[in-house]
SESE-481195 format. One line per 5 residues: number of its first residue (from 1); their letters; for each residue x, y, z of N, C-alpha, C, CB. Coordinates in Angstrom, 3 decimals. Glycine has a CB too. Layout:
NUM> a> X Y Z X Y Z X Y Z X Y Z | ...
***
This chain:
1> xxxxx> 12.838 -9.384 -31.375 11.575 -9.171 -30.709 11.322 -7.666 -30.642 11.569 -9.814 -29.292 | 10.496 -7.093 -31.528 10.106 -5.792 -31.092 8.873 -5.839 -30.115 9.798 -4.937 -32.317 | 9.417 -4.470 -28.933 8.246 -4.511 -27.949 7.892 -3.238 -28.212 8.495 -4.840 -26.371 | 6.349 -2.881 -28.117 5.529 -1.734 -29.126 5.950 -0.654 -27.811 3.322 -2.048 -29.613 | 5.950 0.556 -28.300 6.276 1.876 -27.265 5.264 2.409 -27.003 7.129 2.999 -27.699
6> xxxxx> 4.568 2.955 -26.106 3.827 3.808 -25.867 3.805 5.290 -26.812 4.095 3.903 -24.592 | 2.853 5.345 -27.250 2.700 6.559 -28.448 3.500 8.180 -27.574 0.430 6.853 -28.892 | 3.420 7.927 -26.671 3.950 9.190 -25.524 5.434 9.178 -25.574 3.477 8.906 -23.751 | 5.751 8.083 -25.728 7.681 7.885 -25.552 8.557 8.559 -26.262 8.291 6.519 -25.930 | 8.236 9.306 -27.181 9.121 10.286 -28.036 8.406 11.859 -27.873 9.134 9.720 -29.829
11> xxxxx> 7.535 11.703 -26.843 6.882 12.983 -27.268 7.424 14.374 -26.732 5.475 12.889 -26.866 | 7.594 15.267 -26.529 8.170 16.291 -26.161 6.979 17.066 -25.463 8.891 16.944 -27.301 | 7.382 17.421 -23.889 6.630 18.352 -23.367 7.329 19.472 -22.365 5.622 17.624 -22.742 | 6.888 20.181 -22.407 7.784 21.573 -21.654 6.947 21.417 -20.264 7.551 23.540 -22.576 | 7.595 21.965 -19.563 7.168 22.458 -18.012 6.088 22.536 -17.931 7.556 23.650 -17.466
16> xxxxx> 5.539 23.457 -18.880 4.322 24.336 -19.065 3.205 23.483 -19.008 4.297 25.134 -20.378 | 2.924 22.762 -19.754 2.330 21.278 -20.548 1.766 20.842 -19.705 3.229 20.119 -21.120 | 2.771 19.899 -18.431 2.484 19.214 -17.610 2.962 19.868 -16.222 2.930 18.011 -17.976 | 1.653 20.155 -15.460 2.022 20.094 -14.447 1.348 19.159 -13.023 2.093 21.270 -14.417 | 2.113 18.865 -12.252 1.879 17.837 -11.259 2.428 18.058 -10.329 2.133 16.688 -11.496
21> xxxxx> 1.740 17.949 -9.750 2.378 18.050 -8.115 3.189 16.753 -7.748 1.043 18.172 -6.855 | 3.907 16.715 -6.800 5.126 16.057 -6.259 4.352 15.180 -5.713 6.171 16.790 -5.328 | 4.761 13.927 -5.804 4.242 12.930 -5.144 4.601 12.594 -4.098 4.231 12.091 -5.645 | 6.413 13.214 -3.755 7.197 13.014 -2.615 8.286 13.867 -2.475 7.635 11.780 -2.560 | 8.723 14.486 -1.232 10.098 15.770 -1.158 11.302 15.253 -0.468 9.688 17.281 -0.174
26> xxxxx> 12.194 15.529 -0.785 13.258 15.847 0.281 12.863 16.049 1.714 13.936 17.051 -0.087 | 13.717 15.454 2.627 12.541 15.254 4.227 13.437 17.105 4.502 13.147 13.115 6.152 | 14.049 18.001 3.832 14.132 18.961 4.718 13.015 19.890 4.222 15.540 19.555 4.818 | 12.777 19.293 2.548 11.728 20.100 1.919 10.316 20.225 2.503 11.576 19.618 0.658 | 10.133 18.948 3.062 8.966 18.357 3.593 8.855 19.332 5.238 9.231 16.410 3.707
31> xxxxx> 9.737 19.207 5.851 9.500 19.845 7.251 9.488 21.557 6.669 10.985 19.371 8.593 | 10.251 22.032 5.864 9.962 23.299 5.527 8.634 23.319 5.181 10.768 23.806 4.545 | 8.036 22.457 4.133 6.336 22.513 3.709 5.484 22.817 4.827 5.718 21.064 3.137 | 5.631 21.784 6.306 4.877 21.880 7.820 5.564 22.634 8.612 4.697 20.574 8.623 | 6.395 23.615 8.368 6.999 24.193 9.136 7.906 24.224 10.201 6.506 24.474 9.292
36> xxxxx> 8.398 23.035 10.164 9.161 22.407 11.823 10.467 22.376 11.084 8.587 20.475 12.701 | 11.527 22.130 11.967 12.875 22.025 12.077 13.574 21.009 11.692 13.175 22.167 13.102 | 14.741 20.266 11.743 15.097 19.091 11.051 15.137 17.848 12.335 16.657 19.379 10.194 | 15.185 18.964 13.260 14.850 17.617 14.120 13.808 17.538 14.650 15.599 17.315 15.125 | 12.638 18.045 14.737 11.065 17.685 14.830 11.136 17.189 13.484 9.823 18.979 15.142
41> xxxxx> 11.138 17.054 12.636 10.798 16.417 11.085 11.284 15.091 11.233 11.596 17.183 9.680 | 13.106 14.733 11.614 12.807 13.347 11.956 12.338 12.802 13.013 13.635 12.763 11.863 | 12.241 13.446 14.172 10.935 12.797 15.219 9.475 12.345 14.340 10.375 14.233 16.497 | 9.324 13.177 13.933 7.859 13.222 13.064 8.011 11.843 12.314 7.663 14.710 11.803 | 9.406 11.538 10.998 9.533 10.335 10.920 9.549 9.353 11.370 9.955 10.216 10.693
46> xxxxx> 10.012 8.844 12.519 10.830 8.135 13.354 9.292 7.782 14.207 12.307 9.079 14.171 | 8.354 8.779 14.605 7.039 8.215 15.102 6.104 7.303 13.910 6.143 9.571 15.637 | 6.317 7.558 12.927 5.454 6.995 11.934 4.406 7.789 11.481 4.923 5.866 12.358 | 4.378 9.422 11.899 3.633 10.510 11.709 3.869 11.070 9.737 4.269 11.708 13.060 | 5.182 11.005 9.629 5.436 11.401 8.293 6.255 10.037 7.791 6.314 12.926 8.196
51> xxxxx> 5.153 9.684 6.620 5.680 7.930 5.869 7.106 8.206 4.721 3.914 7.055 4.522 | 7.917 7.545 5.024 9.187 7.493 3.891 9.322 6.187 3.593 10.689 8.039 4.371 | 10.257 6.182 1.972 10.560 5.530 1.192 12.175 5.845 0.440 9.430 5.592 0.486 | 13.140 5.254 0.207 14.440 5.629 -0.126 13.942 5.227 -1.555 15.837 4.881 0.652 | 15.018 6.198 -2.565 15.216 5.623 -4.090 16.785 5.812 -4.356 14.223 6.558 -5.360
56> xxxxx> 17.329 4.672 -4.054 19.132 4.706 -3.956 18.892 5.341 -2.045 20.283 6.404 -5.605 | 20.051 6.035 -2.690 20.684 6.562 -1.011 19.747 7.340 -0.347 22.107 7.601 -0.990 | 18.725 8.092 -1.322 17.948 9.183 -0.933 16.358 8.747 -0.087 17.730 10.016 -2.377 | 16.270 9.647 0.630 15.019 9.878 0.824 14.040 10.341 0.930 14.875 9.792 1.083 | 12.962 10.176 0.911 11.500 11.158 0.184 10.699 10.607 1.407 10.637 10.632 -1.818
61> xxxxx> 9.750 12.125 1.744 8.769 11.928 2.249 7.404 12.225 1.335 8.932 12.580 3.357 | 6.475 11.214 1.087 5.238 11.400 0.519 4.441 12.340 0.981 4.605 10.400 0.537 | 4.371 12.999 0.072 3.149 14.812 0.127 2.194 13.982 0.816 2.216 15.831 -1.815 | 1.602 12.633 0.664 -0.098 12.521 0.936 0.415 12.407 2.678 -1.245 10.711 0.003 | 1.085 11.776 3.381 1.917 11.575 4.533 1.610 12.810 5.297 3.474 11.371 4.212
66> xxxxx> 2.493 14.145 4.795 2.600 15.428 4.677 0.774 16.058 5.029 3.342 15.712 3.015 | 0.126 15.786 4.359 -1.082 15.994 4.120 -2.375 15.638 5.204 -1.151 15.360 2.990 | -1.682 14.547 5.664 -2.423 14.053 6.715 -1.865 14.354 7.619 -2.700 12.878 6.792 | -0.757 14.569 8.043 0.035 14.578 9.832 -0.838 16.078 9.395 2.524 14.482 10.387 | -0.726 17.545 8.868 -1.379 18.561 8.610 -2.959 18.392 9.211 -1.227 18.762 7.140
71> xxxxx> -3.363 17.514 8.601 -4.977 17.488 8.743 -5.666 17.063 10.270 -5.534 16.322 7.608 | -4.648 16.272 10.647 -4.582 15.419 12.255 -4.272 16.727 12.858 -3.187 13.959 12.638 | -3.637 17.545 12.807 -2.845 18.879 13.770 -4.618 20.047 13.210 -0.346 19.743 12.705 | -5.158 20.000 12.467 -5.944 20.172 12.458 -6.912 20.319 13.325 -5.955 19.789 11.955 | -7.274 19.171 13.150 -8.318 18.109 14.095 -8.135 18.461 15.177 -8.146 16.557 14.147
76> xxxxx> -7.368 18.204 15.958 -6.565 18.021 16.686 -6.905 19.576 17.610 -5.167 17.653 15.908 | -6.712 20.653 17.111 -6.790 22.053 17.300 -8.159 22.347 17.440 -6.176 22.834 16.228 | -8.739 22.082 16.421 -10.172 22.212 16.777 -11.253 21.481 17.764 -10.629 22.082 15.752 | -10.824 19.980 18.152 -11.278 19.744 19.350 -11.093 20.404 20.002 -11.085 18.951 19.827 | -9.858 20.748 20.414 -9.403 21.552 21.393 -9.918 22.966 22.000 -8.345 21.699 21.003
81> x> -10.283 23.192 21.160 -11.184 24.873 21.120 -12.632 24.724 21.742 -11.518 25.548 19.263
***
């Protein structure tokens, strides 16, 4: 049974080529991104403020997650004013 490859599957691209942003970090990468500590970062998890997902042992917090707890602290500030 041959199954057909995507014309991309052998293709060669450098760094340069493609770039993309992270879809998801390391949760110490992630609290370094918002600036907080490792233990406000898992509070932040642990409220449901910053969304995770494991792949094996590891875990990632999603940039869009990241993006929004940011935008809420925002908000948030500017009512305030």
């Amino acid at each position: 049974m041959n199954i057909p490859l995507h014309p991309l599957a052998f293709a060669s691209f450098s760094q340069k080529e493609i770039q993309m942003e992270p879809l998801a970090l390391p949760p110490k990468e992630a609290f370094a991104a918002i600036g907080v500590g490792v233990t406000k970062g898992y509070e932040l998890i642990a409220s449901g403020d910053l969304q995770t997902f494991k792949v094996g042992r590891a875990t990632r917090v999603t940039t869009e997650s990241i993006r929004a707890y940011v935008a809420r602290q925002i908000e948030l500030c500017s009512k305030a004013a």
